[in-house]
C-alpha positions as CSV (number, residue, x, y, z in Angstrom):
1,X,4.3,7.3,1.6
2,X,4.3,8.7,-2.0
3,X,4.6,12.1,-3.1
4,X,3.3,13.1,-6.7
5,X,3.7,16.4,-7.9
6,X,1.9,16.8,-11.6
7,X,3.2,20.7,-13.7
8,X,0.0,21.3,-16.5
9,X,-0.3,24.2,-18.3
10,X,2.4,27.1,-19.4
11,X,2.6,28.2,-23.2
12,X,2.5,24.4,-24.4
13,X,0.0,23.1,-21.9
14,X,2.0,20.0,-21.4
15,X,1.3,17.8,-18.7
16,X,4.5,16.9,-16.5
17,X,4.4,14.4,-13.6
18,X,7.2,13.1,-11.1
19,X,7.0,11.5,-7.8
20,X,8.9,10.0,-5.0
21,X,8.4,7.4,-2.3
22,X,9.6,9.0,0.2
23,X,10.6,5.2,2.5
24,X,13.1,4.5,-0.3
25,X,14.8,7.7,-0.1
26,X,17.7,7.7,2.2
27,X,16.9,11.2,3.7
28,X,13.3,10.0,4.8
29,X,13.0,11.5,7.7
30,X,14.0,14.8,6.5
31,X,11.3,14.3,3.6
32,X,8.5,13.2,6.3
33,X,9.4,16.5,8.5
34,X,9.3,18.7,5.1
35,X,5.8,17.0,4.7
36,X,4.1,17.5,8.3
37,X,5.2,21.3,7.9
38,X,3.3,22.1,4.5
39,X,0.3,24.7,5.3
40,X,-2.2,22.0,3.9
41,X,-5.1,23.3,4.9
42,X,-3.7,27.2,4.3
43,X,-4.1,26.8,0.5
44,X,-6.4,29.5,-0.9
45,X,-8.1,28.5,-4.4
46,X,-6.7,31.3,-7.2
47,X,-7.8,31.5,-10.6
48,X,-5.1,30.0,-13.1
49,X,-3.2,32.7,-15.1
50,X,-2.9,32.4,-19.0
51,X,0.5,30.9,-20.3
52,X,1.6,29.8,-16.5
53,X,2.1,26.5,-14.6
54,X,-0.7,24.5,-11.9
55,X,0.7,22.5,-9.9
56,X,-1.5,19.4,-7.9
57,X,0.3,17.9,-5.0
58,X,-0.8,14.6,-3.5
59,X,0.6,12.6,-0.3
60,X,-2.3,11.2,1.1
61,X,-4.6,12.1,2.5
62,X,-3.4,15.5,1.6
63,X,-4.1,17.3,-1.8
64,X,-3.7,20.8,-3.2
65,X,-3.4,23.0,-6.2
66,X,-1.1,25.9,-6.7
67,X,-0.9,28.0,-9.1
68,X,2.7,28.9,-10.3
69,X,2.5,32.6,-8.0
70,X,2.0,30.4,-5.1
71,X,4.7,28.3,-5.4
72,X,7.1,29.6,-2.7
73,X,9.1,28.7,0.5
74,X,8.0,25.1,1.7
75,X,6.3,24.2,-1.2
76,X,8.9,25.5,-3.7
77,X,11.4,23.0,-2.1
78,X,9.0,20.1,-2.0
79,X,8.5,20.5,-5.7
80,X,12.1,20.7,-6.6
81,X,12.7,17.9,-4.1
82,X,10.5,15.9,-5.6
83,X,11.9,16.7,-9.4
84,X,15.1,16.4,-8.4
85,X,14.7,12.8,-7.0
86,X,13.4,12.0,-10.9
87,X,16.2,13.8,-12.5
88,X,18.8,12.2,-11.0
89,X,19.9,15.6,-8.8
């Protein structure tokens, strides 16, 4: 299962993207837990704020867009999860 998490927008408007598969992590199961508790079908559609982050977050067959004020609890530690896992942390 794969997890990508693209960042656009903010003052630049530059385009970031990591992602994960989540079978080679060795914490798997805690990543496919995280996963089936995300309100996927709870996301509300908000209108993107000048100068601040979107965020799209795919593990199929899910899909959503945040914007940056949404980004809290559950899906706040998938996204740093997920950066984290590219960054080395």
């Amino acid at each position: 299962m794969k997890v990508v998490v693209s960042r656009s927008g903010g003052f630049a408007g530059i385009r970031t993207t990591w992602e994960v598969q989540v079978e080679e992590q060795p914490d798997r199961s805690a990543w496919a837990e995280l996963l089936r508790g995300l309100p996927w079908d709870e996301v509300s559609a908000t209108a993107p704020q000048p100068d601040r982050y979107v965020y799209r977050i795919r593990c199929a067959p899910h899909e959503v867009v945040l914007s940056e004020q949404q980004v809290s609890g559950p899906w706040k530690d998938l996204i740093d999860r997920v950066r984290g896992v590219n960054e080395g942390h």
